[in-house]
C-alpha positions as CSV (number, residue, x, y, z in Angstrom):
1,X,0.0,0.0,0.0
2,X,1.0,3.8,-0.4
3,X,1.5,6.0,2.5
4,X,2.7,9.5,3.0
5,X,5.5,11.0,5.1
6,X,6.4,14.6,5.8
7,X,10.2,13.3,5.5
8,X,11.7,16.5,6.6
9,X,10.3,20.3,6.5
10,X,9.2,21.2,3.1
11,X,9.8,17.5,2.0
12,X,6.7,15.2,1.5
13,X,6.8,11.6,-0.6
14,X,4.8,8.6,-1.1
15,X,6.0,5.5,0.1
16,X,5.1,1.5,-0.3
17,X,4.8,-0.2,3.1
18,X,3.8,-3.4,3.8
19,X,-0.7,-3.6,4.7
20,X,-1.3,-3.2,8.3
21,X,-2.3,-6.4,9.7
22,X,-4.8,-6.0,12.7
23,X,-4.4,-7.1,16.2
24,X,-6.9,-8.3,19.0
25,X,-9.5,-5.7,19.5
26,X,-8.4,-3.7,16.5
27,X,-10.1,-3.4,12.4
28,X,-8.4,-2.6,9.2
29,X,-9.0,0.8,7.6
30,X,-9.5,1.7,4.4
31,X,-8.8,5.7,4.4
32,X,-11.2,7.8,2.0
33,X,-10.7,11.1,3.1
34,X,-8.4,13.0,5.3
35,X,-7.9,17.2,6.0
36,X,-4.8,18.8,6.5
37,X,-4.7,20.1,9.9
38,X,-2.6,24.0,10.7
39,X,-0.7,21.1,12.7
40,X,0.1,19.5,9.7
41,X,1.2,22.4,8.1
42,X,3.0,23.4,10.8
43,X,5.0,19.9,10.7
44,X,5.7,20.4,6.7
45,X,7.0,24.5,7.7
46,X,9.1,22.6,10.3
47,X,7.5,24.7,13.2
48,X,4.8,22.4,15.0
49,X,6.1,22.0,18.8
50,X,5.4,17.8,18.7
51,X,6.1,16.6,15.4
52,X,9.4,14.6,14.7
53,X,10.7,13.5,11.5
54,X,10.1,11.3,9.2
55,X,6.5,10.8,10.0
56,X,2.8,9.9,8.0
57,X,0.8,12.8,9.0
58,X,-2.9,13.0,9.4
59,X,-5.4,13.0,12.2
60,X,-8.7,13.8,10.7
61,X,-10.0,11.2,8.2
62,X,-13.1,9.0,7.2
63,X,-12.8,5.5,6.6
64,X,-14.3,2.3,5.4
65,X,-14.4,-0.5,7.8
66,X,-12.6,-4.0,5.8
67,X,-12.2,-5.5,9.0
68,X,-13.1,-6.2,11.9
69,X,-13.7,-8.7,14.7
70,X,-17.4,-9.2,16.5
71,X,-17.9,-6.3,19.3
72,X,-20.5,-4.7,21.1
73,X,-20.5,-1.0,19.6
74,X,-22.6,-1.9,16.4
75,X,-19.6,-2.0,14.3
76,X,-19.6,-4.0,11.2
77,X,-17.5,-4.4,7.7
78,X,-18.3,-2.0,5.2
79,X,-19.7,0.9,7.3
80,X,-18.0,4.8,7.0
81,X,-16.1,5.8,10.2
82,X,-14.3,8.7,11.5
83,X,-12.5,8.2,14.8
84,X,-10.6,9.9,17.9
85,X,-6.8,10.0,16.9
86,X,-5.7,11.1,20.4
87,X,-4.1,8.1,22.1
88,X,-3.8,8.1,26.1
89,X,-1.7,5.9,27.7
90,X,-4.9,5.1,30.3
91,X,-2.8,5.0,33.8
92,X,-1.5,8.8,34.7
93,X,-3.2,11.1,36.8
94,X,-5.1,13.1,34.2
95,X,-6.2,9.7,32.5
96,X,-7.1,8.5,35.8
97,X,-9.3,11.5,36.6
98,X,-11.4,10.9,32.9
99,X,-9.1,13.9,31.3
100,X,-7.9,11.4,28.8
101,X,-7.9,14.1,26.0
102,X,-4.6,16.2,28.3
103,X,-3.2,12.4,29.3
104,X,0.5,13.5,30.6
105,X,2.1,11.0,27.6
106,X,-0.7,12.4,24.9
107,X,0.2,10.7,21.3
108,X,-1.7,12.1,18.4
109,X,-1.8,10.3,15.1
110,X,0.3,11.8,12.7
111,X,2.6,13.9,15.3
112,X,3.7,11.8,18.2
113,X,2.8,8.1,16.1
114,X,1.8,7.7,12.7
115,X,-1.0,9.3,11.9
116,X,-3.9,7.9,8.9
117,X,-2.2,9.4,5.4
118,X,-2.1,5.7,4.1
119,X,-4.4,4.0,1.8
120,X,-4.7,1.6,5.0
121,X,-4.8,1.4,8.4
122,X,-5.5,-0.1,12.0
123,X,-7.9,1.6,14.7
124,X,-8.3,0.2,18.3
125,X,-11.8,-0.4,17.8
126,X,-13.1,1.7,21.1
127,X,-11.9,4.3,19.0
128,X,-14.6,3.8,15.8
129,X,-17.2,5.7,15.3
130,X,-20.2,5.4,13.4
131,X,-20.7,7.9,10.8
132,X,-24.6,7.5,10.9
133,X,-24.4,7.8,7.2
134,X,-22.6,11.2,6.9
135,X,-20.7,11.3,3.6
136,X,-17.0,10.5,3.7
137,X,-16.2,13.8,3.1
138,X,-18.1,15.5,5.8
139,X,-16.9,12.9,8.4
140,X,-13.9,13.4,7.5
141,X,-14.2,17.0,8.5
142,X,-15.7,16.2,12.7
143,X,-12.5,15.6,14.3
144,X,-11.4,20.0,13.6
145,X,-15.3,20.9,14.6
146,X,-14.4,18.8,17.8
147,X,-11.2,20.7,18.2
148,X,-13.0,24.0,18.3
149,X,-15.9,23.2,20.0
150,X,-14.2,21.2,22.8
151,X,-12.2,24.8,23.1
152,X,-15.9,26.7,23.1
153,X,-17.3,24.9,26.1
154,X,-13.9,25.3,27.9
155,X,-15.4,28.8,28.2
156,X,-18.5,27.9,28.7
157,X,-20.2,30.3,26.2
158,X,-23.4,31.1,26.3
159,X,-26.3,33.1,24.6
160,X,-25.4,36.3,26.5
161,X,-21.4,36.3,25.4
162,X,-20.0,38.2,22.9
163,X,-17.2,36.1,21.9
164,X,-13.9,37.1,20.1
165,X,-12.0,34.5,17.8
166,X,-8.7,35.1,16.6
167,X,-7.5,33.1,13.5
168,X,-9.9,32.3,10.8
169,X,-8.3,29.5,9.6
170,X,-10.4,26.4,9.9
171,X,-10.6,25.3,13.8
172,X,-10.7,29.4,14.3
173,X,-14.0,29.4,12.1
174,X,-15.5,26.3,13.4
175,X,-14.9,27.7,16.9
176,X,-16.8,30.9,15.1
177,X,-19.5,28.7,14.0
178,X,-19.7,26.6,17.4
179,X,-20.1,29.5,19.5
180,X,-23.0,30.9,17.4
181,X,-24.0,27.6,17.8
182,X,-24.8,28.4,21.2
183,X,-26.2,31.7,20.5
184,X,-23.8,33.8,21.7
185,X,-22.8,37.2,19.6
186,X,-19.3,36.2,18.0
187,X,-16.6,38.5,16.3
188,X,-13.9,36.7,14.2
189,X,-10.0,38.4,13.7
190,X,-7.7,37.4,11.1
191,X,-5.1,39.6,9.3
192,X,-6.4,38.0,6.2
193,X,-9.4,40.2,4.4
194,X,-10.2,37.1,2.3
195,X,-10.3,34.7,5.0
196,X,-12.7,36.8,7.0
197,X,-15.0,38.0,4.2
198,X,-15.0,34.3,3.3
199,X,-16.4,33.0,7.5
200,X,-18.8,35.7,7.3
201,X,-20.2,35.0,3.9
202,X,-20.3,31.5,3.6
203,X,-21.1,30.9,7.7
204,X,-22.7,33.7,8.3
205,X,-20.3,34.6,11.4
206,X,-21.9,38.2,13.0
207,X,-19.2,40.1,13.0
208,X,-15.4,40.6,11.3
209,X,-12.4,42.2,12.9
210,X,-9.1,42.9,10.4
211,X,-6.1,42.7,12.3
212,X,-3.9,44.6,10.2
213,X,-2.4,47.2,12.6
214,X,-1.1,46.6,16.6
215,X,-1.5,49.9,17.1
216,X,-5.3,50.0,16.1
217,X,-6.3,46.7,17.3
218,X,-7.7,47.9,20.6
219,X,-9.3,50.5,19.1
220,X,-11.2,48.4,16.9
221,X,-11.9,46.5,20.0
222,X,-13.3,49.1,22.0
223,X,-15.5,50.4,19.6
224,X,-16.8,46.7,18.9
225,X,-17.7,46.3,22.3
226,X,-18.8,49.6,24.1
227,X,-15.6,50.1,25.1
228,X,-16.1,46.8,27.4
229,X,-14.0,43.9,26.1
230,X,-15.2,40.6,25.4
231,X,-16.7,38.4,27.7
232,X,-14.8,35.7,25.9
233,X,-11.1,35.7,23.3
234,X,-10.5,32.5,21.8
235,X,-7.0,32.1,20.3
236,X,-6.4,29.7,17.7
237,X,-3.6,30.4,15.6
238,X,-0.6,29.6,18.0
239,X,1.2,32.9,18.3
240,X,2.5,35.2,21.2
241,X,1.0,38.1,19.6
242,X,-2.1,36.6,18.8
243,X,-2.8,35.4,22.4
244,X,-1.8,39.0,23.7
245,X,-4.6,40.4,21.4
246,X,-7.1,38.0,23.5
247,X,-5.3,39.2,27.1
248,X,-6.4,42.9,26.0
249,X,-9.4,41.9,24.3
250,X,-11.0,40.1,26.9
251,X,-13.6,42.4,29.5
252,X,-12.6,42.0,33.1
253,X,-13.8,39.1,34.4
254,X,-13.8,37.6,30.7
255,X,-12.7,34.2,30.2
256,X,-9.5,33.7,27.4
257,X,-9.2,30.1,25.9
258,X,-5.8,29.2,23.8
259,X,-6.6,26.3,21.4
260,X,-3.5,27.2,18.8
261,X,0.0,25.4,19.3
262,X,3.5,27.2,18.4
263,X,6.9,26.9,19.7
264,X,7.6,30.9,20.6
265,X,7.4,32.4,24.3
266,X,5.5,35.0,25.1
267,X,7.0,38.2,26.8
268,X,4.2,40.3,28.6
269,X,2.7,42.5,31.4
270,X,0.9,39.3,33.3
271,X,-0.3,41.2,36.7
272,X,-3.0,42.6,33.5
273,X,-4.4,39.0,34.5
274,X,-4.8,39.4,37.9
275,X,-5.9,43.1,37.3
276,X,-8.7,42.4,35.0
277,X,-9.3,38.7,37.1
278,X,-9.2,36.7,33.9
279,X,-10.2,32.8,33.7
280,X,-7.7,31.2,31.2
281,X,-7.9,28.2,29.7
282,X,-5.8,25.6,27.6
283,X,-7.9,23.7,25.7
284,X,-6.7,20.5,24.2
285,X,-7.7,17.6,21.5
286,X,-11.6,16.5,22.5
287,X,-13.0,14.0,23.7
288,X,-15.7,11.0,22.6
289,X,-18.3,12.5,23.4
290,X,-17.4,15.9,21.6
291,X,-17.5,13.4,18.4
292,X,-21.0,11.7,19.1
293,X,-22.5,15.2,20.0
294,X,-21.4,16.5,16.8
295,X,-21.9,13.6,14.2
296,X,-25.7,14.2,15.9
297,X,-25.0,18.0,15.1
298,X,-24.1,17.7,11.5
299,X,-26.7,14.9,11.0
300,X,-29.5,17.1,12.0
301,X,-28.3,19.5,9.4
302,X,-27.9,22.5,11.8
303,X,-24.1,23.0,10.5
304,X,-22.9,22.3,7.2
305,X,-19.1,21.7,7.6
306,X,-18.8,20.5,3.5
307,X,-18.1,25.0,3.0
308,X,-15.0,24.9,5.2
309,X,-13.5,22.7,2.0
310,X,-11.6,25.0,-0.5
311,X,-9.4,22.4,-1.7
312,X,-9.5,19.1,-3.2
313,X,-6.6,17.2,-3.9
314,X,-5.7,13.1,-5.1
315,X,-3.7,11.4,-2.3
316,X,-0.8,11.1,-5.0
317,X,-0.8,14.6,-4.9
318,X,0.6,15.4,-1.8
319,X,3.6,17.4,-1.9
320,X,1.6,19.7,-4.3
321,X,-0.7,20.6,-2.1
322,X,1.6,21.0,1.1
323,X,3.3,23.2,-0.9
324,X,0.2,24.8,-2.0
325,X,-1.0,25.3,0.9
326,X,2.2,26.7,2.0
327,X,2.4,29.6,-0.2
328,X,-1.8,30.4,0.1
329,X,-2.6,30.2,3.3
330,X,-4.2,33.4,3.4
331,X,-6.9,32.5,1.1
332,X,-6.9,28.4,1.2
333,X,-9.2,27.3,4.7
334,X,-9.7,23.5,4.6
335,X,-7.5,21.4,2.2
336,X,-8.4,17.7,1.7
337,X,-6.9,14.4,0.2
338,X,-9.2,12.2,-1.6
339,X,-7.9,8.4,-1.4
């Protein structure tokens, strides 16, 4: 079979490997879509925090199900999957408390173990879920909307927030779209024009804030707000800067949530936490039931995740479209591989 690797940064092949062969408890995988994640990207630029090289990247995928043995979860050969690539090692303290999703030894498929970008694969079958006849595509697409909305109910928005989200690259606009989910009144940043014209036209996001000067940013704020900050700033793109802008862009008593990864420190005034009393909260991978709630979600047609997609590419294609993605990442949101 042919599998990808990210072999070093800005260097992606196709390799033959030998078919996975399934053990005890586990069913062969027959990938059929997968989305390059901002961590992906980030592993091909060569500044993700937890990849190591080389490695198959990929963490959000559908599959078919070729194999598998008889278990108690309704799974059965032939149906369309998507599943929870976050791997937890089931014994530390945060795995012992149910906070599998921030286990101490977290390994994600595709940065700490080999992640899905292979025309086959094995799944621990706990770890199947059934697609409840969601196209390939679409499921394919659940494990990002978990991402961000896991990071929305960190906050614990609600109908009566006005919600700021920096980065409106695809977890940034699914956060966007999970937090009007909940009714709140949400704004979206990005220094990218297209990018935000793009979240509020095709998702219908309530408001858009450009990010294009520092020394006007707060300004913008202000007058977005009443001069009273947000009740809640959402960070996902992964950059000191960035999570600054949600420090000064939260209301006092606000609640700031960092979903993006980077490798850069952050140099800053931090008593303006304790003088505003901000709640701050990491928010990391999701959990299973972030996955059921939102297969149900997108089943009931209340979010149609198919117009985060702005790229389509053949699995063979795949240094093309890192590079791709690369160079337009300004105005390219969701890119997936068709297998």
């Amino acid at each position: 079979m042919k599998a990808m690797f990210i072999d070093t940064p800005g260097q992606v092949s196709i390799k033959e490997l030998p078919m996975p062969v399934p053990k005890k408890g586990e069913a062969l995988l027959k990938v059929l879509y997968g989305g390059i994640c901002g961590s992906d990207l980030g592993s091909y630029r060569g500044t993700f925090a937890y990849f190591s090289y080389p490695r198959t990247p990929g963490h959000e995928f559908s599959a078919e199900i070729i194999e598998i043995e008889p278990n108690d979860k309704g799974l059965e050969k032939g149906m369309i999957v998507t599943c929870n690539p976050y791997f937890n090692c089931t014994e530390c303290y945060s795995c012992q408390r149910g906070l599998v999703n921030c286990c101490t030894t977290n390994q994600t498929m595709g940065v700490q173990r080999e992640g899905a970008f292979a025309e086959y694969i094995t799944m621990p079958i706990e770890r199947i879920y059934d697609g409840k006849g969601l196209s390939p595509k679409t499921l394919a697409l659940i494990e990002p909307f978990c991402i961000s909305y896991h990071g929305v109910t960190r906050a614990n928005v609600t109908k009566d927030d006005k919600v700021l989200i920096i980065g409106a690259g695809t977890i940034g606009v699914l956060a966007a779209v999970a937090a009007k989910a909940l009714g709140a009144d949400v704004t979206i940043c990005d220094v990218a024009p297209q990018k935000l014209a793009y979240a509020q036209e095709t998702f219908g996001i309530d408001h858009i804030l450009l990010n294009d000067d520092p020394e006007t940013f707060m300004d913008k704020v202000q007058e977005a707000t009443g001069g009273n900050g947000f009740d809640v700033a959402i960070e996902a793109v992964g950059l000191p800067s960035t999570f600054q802008n949600c420090i000064d862009a939260a209301a006092f008593g606000g609640r700031v949530v960092l979903i993006g990864v980077g490798k850069q420190n952050l140099d800053f005034n931090f008593t303006l936490i304790q003088k505003k009393e901000l709640n701050i909260f990491g928010s990391r991978n999701a959990l299973k039931k972030d996955f059921l709630q939102l297969i149900d979600l997108v089943k009931e047609g209340k979010v149609d995740l198919d117009k985060i997609v702005t790229n389509t590419y053949k699995f063979d294609d795949a240094a093309a479209a890192f590079a791709d993605f690369d160079k337009n990442a300004a105005s390219m949101l969701k890119v997936i591989f068709e297998f």
